[in-house]
C-alpha positions as CSV (number, residue, x, y, z in Angstrom):
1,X,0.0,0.0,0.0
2,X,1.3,3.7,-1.1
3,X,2.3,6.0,1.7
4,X,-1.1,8.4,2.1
5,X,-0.5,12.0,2.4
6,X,-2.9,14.5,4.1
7,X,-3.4,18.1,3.5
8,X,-5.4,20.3,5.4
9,X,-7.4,23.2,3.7
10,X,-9.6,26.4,5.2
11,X,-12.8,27.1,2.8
12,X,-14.5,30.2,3.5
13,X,-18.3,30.2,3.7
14,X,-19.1,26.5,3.5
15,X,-22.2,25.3,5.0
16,X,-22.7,21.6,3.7
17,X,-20.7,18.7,2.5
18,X,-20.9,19.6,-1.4
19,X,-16.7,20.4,-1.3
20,X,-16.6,16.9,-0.5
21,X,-18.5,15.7,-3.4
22,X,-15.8,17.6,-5.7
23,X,-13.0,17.2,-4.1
24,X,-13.5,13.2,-3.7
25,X,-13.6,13.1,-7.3
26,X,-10.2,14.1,-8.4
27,X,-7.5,11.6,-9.6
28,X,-5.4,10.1,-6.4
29,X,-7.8,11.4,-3.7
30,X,-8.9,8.9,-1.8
31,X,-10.4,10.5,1.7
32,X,-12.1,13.8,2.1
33,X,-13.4,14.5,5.6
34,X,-14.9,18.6,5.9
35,X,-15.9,20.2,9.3
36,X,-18.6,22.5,8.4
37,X,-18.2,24.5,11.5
38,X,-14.8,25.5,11.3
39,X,-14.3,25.6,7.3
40,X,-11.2,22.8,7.3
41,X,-11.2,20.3,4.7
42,X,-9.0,17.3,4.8
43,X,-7.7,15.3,1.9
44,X,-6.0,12.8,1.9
45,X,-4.4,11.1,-0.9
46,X,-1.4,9.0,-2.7
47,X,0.3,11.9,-4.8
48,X,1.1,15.5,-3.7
49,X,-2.1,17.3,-4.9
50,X,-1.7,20.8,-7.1
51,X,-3.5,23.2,-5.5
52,X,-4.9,24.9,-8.2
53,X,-6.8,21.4,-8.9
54,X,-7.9,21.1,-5.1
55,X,-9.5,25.4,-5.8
56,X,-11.0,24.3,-9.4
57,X,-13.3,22.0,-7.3
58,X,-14.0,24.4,-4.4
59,X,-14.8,26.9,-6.7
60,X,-17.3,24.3,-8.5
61,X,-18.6,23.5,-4.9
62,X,-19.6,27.4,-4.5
63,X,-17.4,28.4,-2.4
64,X,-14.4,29.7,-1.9
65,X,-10.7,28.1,-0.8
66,X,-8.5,30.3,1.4
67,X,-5.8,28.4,2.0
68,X,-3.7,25.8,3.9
69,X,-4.2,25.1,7.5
């Protein structure tokens, strides 16, 4: 099994799980967990992810990705 990597995001304004639904479906993701209340997002996958690709489906979530935690 590949060594997992996790990376740990802030979304602004989120108020349900739809950044999960996009996020889970980029190539070499293969754990999303979101906590509304706070904004933070964590992905986890088995390649470094480009975080222009991890905005692109924030952005198609509605909302808006303000960085790394």
């Amino acid at each position: 099994m590949p060594d997992l990597l996790t990376t740990e995001y802030h979304v602004s304004g989120m108020t349900e799980n739809a950044v999960k639904q996009e996020v889970s479906a980029l190539e070499t993701v293969v754990d999303v967990q979101v906590d509304v209340p706070t904004g933070r997002v964590t992905v986890t996958s088995t390649t470094p992810l480009d975080d222009s690709r991890i905005r692109e489906a924030i952005d198609e979530a509605g909302y808006e990705l303000t960085g790394r935690v």
